[in-house]
C-alpha positions in Angstrom: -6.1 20.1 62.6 -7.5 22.1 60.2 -5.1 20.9 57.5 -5.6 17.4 58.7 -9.0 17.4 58.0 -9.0 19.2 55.1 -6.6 16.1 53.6 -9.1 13.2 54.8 -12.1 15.6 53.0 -9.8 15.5 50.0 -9.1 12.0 49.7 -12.5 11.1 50.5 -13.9 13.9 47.4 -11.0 12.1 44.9 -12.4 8.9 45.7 -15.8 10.2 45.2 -14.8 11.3 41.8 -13.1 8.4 40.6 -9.7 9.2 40.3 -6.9 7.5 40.8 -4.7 6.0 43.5 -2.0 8.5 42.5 -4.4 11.6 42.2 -5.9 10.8 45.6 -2.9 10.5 47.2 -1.5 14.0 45.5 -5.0 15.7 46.5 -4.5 14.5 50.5 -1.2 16.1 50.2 -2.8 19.5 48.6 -4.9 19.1 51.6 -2.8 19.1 53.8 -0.1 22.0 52.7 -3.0 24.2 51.1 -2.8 26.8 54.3 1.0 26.5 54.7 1.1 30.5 53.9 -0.5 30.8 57.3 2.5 30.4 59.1 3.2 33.7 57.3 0.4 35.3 59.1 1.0 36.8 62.6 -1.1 35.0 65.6 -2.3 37.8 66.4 -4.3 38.3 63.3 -5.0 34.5 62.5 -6.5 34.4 66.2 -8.4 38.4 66.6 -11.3 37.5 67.9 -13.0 40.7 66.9 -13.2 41.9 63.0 -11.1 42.6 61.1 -9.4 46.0 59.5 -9.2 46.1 56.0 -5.1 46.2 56.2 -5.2 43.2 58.4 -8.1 41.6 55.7 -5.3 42.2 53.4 -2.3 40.5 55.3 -4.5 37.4 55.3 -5.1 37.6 52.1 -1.5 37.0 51.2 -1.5 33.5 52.8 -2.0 31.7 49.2 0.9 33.5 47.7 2.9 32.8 50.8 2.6 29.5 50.9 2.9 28.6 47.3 6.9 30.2 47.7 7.1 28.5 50.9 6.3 25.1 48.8 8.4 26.6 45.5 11.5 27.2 47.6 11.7 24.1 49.5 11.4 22.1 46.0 10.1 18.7 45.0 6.7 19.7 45.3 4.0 18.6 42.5 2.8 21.1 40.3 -0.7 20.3 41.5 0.0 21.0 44.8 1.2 24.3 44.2 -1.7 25.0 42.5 -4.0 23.8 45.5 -1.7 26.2 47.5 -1.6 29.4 45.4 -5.4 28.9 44.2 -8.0 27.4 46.3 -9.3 30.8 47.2 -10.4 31.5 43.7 -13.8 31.3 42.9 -16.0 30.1 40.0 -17.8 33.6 39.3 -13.8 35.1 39.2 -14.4 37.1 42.1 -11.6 35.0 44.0 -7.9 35.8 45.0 -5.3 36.3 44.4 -5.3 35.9 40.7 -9.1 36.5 40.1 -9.5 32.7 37.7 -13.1 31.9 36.7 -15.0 28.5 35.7 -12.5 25.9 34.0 -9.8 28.7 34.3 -9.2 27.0 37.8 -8.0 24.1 37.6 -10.1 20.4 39.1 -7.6 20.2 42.1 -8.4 23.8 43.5 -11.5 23.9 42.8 -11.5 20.1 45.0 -9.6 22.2 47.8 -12.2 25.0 47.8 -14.7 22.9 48.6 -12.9 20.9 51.4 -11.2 24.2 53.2 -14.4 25.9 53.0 -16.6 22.8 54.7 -14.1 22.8 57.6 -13.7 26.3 58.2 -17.3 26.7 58.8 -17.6 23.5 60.5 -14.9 24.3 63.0 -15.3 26.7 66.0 -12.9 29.6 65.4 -11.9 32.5 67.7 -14.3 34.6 66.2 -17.1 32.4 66.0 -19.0 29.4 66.5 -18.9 26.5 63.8 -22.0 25.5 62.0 -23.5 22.2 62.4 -22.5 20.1 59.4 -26.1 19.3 57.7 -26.9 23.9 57.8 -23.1 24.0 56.9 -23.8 22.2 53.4 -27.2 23.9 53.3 -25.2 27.0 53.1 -22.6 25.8 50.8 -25.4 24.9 48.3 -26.5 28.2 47.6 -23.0 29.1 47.1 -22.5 27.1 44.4 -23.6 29.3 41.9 -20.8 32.2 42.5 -18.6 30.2 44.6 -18.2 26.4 43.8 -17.9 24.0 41.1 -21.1 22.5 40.7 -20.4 18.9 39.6 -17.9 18.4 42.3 -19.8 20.2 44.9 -22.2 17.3 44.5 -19.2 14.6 44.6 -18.6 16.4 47.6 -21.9 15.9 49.4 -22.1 12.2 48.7 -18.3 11.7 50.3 -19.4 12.9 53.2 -23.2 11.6 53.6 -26.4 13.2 53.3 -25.9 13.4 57.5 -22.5 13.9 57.7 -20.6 12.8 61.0 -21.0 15.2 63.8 -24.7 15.9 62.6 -27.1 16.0 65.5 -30.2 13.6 64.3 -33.5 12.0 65.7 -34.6 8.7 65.5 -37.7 6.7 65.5 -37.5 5.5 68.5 -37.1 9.5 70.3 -33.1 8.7 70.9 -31.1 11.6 69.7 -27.9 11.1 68.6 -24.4 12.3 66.6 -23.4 10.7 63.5 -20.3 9.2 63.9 -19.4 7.1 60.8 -21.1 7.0 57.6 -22.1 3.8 56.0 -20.7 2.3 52.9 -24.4 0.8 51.5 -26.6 3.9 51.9 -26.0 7.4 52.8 -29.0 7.2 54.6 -27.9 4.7 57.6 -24.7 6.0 59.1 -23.9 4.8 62.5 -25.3 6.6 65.5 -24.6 7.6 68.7 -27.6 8.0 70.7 -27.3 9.5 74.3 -30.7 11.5 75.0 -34.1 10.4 75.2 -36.8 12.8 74.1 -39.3 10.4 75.7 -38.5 10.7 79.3 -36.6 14.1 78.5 -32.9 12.8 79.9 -29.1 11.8 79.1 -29.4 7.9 78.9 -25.8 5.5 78.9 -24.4 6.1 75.1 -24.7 3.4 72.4 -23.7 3.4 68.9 -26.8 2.4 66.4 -25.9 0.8 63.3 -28.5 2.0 61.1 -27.4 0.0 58.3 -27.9 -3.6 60.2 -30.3 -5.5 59.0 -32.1 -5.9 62.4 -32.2 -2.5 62.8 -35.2 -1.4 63.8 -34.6 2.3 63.6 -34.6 5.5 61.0 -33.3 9.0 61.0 -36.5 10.8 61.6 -35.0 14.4 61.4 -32.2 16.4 62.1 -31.7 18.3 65.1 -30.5 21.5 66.1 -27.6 21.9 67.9 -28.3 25.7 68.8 -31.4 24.1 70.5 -30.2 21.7 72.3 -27.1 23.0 73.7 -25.7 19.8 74.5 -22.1 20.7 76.1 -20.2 17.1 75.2 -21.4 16.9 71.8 -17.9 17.8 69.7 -16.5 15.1 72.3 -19.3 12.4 71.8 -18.2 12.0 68.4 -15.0 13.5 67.7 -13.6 10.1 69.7 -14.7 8.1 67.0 -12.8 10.3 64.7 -9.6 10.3 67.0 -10.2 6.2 66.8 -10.1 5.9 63.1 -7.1 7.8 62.3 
């Protein structure tokens, strides 16, 4: 799923960016085989819940450079690709691996993928921990950018995804709290929400999806929420359908 993901981020960023139907559709595909070196990896180190040893830190390591002969052997694969594969752990300050690039000396498509694998990862729950809410998630990323991302397409990244990107927990005039579940394409600041909790009267109410961006609607994103706060135990489910629906 993560590789899924990771390919609807990219096609969404390459849109962002302008590029064109053929670049899009060879970034989705670098999003999508970008990890393949995992398979390389045993379980048992992909999934310790606990930290890990420097040796294991190592093994995992490897996975770019695994993958990218994966991909060379099976042949046919774009050059791009293999770059997204082999490179997309490199970073802009050159304090990356495996090959240590820096600024321009990595090329557009991994630095694309760096952003993208980076934003899920942290997003996701993982053995080891909890995944961030989205809206603290880019927070996070921001001050990053200096040593880790590429600026200018850090940005391009942020408006493909919305300034509340889906699965962000938000509040809304009227006291409904909802999940983001589908950005809109006039304004980042209307997405469509799902409200299902009423801070007024302080319980679950029957879900309904707010179109923000309707013209007779009456009601704004007043704030974000807090997940951590919250602790609302359905709310990966309440929107994750959506996703499920539109792929």
């Amino acid at each position: 799923m993560h590789s899924v993901a990771v390919c609807a981020l990219m096609v969404a960023l390459s849109k962002q960016l302008g590029l064109k139907d053929d670049q899009q559709r060879l970034a989705g595909m670098a999003g999508l085989l970008h990890d393949l070196g995992k398979a390389a990896i045993p379980l048992a180190v992909l999934n310790k819940p606990g930290k890990l040893t420097d040796q294991e830190f190592t093994v995992v390591r490897s996975h770019p450079v695994e993958g990218y002969h994966m991909l060379k052997e099976g042949g046919n694969v774009p050059d791009v690709v293999l770059d997204a594969c082999l490179h997309h752990h490199e970073k802009v300050d050159g304090s990356g691996y495996p090959d240590k690039l820096a600024g321009e000396g990595i090329s557009v498509i991994a630095r694309m993928t760096a952003i993208c694998d980076v934003y899920d990862a942290i997003t996701s729950d993982r053995p080891y921990k909890r995944g961030w809410n989205p809206a603290e998630s880019l927070r996070r990323m921001a001050e990053w950018t200096k040593d880790h991302f590429d600026a200018r397409i850090f940005q391009a990244f942020v408006k493909s995804i919305g300034i509340y990107p889906v699965g962000s927990l938000v509040r809304l005039t009227s006291g409904r709290i909802g999940v983001v579940t589908e950005q809109s394409p006039t304004a980042q600041t209307t997405p469509m929400v799902k409200v299902f909790f009423s801070t007024k009267s302080d319980l679950r109410i029957p879900p309904e999806v707010v179109n923000l961006a309707a013209p007779d609607c009456n009601e704004k994103i007043v704030a974000r929420e807090d997940p951590e706060k919250w602790r609302f135990p359905d709310l990966d489910e309440l929107w994750s359908g959506f996703a499920d629906k539109a792929w």
